[in-house]
LUMDRENKE-848181 format. One line per 4 residues: number of its first residue (from 1); for each residue x, y, z of N, C-alpha, C. Coordinates in nm, 2 decimals. Last residue first. Layout:
NUM = X Y Z X Y Z X Y Z; ...
END
This chain:
128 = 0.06 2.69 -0.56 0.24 2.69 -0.50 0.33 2.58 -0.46; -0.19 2.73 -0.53 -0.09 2.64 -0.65 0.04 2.67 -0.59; -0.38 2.87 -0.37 -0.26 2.95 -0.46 -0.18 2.83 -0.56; -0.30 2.68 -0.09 -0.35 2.80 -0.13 -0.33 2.84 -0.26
124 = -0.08 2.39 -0.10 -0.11 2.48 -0.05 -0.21 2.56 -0.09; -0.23 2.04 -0.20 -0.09 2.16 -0.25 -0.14 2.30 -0.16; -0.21 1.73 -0.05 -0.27 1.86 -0.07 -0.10 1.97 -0.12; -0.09 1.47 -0.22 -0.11 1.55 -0.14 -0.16 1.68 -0.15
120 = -0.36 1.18 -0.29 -0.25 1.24 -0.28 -0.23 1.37 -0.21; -0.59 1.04 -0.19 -0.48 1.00 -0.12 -0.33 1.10 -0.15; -0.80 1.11 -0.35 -0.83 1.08 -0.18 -0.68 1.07 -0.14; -0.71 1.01 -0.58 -0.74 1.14 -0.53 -0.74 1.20 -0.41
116 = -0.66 0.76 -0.59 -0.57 0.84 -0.62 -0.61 0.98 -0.58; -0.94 0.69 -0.52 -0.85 0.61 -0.45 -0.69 0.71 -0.45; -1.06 0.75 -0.78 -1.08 0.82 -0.70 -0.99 0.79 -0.57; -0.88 0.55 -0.99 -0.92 0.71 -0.96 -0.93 0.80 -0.83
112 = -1.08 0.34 -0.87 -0.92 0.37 -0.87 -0.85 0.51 -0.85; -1.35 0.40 -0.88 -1.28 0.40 -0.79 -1.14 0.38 -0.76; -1.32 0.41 -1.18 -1.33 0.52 -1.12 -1.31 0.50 -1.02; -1.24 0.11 -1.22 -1.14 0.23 -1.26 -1.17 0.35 -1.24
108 = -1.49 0.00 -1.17 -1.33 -0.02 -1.10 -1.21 0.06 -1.09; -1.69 0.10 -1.29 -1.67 0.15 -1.17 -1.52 0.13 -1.11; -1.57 0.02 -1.51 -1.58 0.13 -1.55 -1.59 0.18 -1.37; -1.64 -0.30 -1.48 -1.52 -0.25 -1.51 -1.46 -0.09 -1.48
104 = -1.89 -0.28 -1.47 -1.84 -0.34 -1.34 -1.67 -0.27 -1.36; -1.94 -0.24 -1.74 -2.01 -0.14 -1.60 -1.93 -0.15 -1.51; -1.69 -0.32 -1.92 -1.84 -0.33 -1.92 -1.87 -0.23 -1.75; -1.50 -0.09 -2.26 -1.50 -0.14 -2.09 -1.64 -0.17 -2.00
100 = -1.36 -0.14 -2.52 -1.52 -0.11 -2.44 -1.43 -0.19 -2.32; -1.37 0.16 -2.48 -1.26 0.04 -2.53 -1.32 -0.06 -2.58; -1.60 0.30 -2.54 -1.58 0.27 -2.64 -1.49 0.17 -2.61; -1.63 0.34 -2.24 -1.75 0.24 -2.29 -1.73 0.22 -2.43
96 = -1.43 0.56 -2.19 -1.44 0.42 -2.16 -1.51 0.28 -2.22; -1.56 0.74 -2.33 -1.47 0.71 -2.41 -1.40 0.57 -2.35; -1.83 0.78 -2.19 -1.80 0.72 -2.30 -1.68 0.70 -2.37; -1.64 0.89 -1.98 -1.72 0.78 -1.94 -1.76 0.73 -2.10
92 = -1.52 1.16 -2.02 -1.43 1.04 -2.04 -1.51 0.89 -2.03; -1.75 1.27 -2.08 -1.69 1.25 -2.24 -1.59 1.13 -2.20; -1.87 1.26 -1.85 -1.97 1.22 -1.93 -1.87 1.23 -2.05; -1.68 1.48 -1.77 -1.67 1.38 -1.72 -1.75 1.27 -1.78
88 = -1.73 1.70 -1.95 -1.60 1.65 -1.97 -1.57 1.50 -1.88; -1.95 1.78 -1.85 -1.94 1.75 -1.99 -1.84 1.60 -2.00; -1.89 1.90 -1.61 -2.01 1.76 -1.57 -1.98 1.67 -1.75; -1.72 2.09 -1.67 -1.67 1.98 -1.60 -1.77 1.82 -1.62
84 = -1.94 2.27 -1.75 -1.85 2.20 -1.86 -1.75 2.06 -1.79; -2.05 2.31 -1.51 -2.14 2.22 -1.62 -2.03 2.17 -1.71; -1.86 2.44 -1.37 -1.97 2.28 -1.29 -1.99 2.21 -1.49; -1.80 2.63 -1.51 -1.69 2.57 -1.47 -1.77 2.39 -1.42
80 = -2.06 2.77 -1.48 -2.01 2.73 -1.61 -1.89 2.62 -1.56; -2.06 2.85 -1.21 -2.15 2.72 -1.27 -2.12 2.68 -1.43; -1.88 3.01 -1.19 -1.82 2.88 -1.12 -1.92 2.81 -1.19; -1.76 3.17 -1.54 -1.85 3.15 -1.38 -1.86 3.00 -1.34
76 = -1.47 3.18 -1.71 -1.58 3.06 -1.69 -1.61 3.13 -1.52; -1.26 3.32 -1.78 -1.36 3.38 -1.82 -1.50 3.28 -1.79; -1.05 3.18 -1.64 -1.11 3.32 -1.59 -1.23 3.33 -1.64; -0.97 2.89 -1.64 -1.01 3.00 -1.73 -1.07 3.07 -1.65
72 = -0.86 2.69 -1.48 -0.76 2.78 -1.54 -0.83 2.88 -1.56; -1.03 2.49 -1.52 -1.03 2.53 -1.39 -0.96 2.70 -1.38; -1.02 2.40 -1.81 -1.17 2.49 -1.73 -1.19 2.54 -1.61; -0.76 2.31 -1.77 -0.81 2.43 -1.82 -0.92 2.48 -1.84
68 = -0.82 2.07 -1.57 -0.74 2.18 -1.58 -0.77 2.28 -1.65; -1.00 1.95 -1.80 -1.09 2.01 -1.69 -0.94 2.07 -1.62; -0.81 1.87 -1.97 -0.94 1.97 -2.02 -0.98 2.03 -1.90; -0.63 1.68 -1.82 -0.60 1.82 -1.90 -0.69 1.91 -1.95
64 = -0.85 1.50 -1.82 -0.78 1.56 -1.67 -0.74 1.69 -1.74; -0.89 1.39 -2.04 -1.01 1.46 -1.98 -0.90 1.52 -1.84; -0.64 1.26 -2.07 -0.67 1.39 -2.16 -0.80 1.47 -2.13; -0.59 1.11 -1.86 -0.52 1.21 -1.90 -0.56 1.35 -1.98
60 = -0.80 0.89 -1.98 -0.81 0.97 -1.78 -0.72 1.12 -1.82; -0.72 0.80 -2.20 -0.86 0.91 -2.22 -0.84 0.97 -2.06; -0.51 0.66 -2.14 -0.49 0.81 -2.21 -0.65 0.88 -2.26; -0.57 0.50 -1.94 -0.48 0.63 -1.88 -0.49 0.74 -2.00
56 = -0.70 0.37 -2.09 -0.81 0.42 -2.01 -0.73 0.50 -1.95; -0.55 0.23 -2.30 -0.66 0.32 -2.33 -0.76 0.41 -2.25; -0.40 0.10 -2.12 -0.32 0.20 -2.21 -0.45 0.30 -2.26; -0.56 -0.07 -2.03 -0.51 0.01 -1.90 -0.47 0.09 -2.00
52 = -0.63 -0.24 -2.27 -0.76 -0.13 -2.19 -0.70 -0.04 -2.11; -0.35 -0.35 -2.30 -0.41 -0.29 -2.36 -0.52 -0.13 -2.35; -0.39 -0.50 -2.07 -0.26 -0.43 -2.06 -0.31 -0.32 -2.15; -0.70 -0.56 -1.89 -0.57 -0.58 -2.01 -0.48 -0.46 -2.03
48 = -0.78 -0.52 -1.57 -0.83 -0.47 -1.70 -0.66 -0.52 -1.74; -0.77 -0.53 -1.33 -0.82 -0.63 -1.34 -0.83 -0.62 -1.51; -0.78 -0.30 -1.14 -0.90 -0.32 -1.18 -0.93 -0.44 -1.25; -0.57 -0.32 -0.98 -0.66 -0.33 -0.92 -0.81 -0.36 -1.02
44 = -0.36 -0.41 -1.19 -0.36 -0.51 -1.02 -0.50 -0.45 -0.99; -0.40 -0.19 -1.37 -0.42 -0.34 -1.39 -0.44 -0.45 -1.28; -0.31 0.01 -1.20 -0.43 0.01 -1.27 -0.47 -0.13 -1.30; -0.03 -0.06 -1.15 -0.14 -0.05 -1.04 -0.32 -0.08 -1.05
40 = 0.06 -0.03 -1.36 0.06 -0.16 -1.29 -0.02 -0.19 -1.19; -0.01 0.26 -1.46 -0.02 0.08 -1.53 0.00 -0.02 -1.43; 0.16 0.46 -1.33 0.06 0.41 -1.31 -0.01 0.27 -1.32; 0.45 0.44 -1.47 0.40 0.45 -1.33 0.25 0.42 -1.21
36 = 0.38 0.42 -1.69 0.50 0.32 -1.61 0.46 0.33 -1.47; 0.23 0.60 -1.78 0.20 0.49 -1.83 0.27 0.35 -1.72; 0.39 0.84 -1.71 0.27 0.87 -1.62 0.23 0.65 -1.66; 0.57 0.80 -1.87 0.62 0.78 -1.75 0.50 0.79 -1.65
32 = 0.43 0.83 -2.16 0.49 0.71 -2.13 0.53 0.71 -1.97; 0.35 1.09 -2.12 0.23 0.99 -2.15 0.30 0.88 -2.09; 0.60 1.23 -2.17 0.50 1.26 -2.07 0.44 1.13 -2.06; 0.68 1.14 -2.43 0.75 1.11 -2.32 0.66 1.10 -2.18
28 = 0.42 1.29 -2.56 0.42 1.14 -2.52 0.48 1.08 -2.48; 0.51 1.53 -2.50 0.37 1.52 -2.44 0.38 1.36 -2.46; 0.86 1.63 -2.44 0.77 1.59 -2.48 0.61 1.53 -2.43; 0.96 1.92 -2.21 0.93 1.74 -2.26 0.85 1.75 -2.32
24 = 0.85 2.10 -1.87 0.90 2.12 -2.03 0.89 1.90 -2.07; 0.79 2.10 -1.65 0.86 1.97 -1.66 0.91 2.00 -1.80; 0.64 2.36 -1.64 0.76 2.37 -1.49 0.85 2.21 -1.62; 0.44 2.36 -1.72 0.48 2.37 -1.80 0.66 2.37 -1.77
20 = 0.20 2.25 -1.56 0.21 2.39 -1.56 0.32 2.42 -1.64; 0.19 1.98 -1.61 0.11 2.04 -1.67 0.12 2.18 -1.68; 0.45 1.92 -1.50 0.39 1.88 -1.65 0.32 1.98 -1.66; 0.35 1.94 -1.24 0.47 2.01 -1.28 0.48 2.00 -1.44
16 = 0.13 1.71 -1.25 0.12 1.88 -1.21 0.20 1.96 -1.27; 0.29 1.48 -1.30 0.22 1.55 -1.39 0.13 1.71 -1.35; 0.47 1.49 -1.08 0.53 1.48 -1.19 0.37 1.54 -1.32; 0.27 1.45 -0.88 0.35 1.54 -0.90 0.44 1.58 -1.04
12 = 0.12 1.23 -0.93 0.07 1.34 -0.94 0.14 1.49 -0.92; 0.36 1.01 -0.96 0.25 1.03 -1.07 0.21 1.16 -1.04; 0.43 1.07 -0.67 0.49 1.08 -0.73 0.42 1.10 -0.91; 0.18 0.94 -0.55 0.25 1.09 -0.51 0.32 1.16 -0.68
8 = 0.15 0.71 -0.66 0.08 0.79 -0.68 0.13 0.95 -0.67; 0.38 0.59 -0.55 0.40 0.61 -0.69 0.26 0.70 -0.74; 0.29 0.62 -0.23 0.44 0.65 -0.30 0.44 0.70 -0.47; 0.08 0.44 -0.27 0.12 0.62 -0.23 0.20 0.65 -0.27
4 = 0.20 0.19 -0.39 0.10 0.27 -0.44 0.07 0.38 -0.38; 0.40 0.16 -0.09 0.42 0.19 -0.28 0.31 0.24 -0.39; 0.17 0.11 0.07 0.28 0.25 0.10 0.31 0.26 -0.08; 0.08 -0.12 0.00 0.00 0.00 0.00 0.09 0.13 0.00
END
């Protein structure tokens, strides 16, 4: 359990620092170390092919980077910020149900997810 903190930490820091632009790199270098790091975990818990875990980090990824930048935007009121979020989570859930991933599957990997969330670390006030 400590090692899945550990490599979660690590996953979410490295891709924070990514994303604000702090890590410079290539975006599928990017892809590959978030892929190493995460993937094994993904697979041990949810049980999904080597393949599906490849397809469900890079839809988790690319809906994470959109809702970063609906978080980002100034010009979005908080309930714009809700709805386009609500969008972007309804776009990663079908883009699960295209690997196809079945119900039972789709919850496993949200509570994975969410398992990652719950557990990494808080960043100060401010993003700092």
């Amino acid at each position: 359990m400590k090692k899945l903190l550990v490599l979660v930490a690590l996953f979410l820091t490295m891709y924070a620092s990514n994303a604000q632009g702090q890590g410079g790199g290539d975006p599928a270098a990017r892809m590959q170390r978030i892929k190493e790091m995460i993937k094994p975990q993904l697979i041990e818990k949810t049980k999904l092919t080597d393949a599906q875990a490849d397809k469900v980090l890079e839809a988790y990824a690319s809906t994470m980077q959109k809702m970063r930048e609906v978080r980002m935007d100034q010009a979005f009121s908080e309930d714009d910020k809700k709805k386009k979020t609500e969008e972007i989570n309804a776009e990663r859930l079908k883009a699960y149900g295209a690997i196809p991933l079945t119900a039972d599957q789709i919850k496993a990997v949200n509570d994975f997810f969410e398992e990652i969330r719950k557990n990494r670390p808080q960043r100060p006030a401010g993003g700092q």
